[in-house]
N, C-alpha and C positions, 0 to 999 in steps of 0.2 A: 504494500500500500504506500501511495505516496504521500505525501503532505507536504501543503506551502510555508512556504514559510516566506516573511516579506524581508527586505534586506532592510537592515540597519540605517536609520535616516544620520544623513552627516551633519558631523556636528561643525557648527559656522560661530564665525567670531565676525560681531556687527565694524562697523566704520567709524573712528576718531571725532568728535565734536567738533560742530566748526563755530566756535564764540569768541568771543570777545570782551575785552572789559564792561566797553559800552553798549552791550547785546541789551537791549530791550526787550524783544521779544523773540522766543524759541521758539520754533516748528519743530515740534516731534513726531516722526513717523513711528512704525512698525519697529520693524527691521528690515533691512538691503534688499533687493531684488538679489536674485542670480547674477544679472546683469552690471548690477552696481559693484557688488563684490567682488567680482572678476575684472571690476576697471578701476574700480577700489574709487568709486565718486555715487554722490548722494543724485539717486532719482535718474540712471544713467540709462535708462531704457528709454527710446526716442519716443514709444507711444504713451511714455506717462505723462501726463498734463501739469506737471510742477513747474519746471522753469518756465513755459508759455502762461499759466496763471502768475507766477510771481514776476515775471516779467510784465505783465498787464496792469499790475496792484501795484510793482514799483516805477514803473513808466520807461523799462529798458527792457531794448529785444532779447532777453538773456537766452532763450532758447535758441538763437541764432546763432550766440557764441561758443566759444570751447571754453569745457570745464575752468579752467586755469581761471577764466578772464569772468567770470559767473560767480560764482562764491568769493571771493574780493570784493562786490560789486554789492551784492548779500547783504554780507558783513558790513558794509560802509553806510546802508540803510538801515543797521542797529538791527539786523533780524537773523537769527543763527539757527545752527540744525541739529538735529541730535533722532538716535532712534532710543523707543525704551526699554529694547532688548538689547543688552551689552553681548550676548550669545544666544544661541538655540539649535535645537535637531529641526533640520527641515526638508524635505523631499520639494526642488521646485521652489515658486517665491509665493507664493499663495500667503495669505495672515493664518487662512484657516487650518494649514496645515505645518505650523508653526508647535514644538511641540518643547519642552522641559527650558523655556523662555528664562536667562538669568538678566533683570533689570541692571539697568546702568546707574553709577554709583549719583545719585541726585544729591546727596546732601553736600557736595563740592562746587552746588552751582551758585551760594553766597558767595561766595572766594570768586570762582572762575568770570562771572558775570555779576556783581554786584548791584548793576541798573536793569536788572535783570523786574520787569514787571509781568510778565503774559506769555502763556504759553497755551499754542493752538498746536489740538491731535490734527495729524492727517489720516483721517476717518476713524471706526468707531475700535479697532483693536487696540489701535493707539488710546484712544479715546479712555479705555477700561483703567487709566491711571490716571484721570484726572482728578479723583480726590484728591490722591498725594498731595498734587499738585494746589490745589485748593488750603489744605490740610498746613501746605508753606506760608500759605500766604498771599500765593501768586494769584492773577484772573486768570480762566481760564475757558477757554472755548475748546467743541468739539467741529471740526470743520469734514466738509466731504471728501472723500479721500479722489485725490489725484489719480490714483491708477486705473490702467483702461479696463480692470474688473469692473470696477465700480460703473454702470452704463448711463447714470445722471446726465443729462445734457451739459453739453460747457458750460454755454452760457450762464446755466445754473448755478454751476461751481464757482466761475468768476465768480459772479454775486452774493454768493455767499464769504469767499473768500476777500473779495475787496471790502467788503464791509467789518468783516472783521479785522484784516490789517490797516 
């Protein structure tokens, strides 16, 4: 008799924060794409609608440009990135198949960001820590997640996301 057995989901280590002293406000996703991890940059999958939203909210074609010249740009508008899985097992980039998830270390983000006021999930897995968040002190929004799972109309998402940032 035979039996399945599934393989072993790899275990992944997320991507470096991008802040600043004068980070205002944090966008926290998930964790990485596939995609992103293997370029080792935040949101690197051409169909996810994050740089073409934050590029819309902060008035630069950033989706036009290369990584390097994007996140400098970011950062110079007080707004930084962080995911809130510092690791996890995951088969694929899916949130739903995200599985023994280690948070990233938050209580370094007084120090690290001090003007640090708001922090917006990008969609609702992210989302599942915004007490914490809350529980700091910080504001806190849950915003519609960027990835082309998510099938929200754009236009929607801008809107919701220019409003909040």
């Amino acid at each position: 008799m035979a039996y399945e057995t599934s393989a072993p989901r790899e275990s992944l280590v997320g991507l470096p924060p991008l802040l600043q002293h004068d980070t205002e406000i944090l966008i926290l996703g998930s964790f990485p794409s596939s995609i992103s991890l293997s370029e080792r940059q935040y949101y690197a999958n051409s169909r996810n609608q994050f740089w073409k939203i934050l590029g819309a909210v902060t008035g630069s074609p950033l989706h036009q440009m290369d990584y390097d010249q994007r996140w400098p740009l970011l950062l110079a508008t007080g707004i930084g990135l962080w995911d809130v899985y510092a690791s996890c097992e995951r088969e694929g980039s899916l949130d739903s198949d995200i599985r023994m998830g280690v948070p990233n270390d938050f209580a370094s983000l007084a120090t690290r960001a001090p003007k640090l006021k708001r922090v917006c999930f990008n969609g609702q897995t992210a989302g599942k820590f915004q007490r914490l968040f809350w529980d700091m002190g910080y504001t806190v929004l849950v915003l519609p997640s960027t990835s082309p799972a998510y099938t929200l109309a754009f236009e929607r998402k801008l809107a919701a996301w220019r409003a909040a940032l």
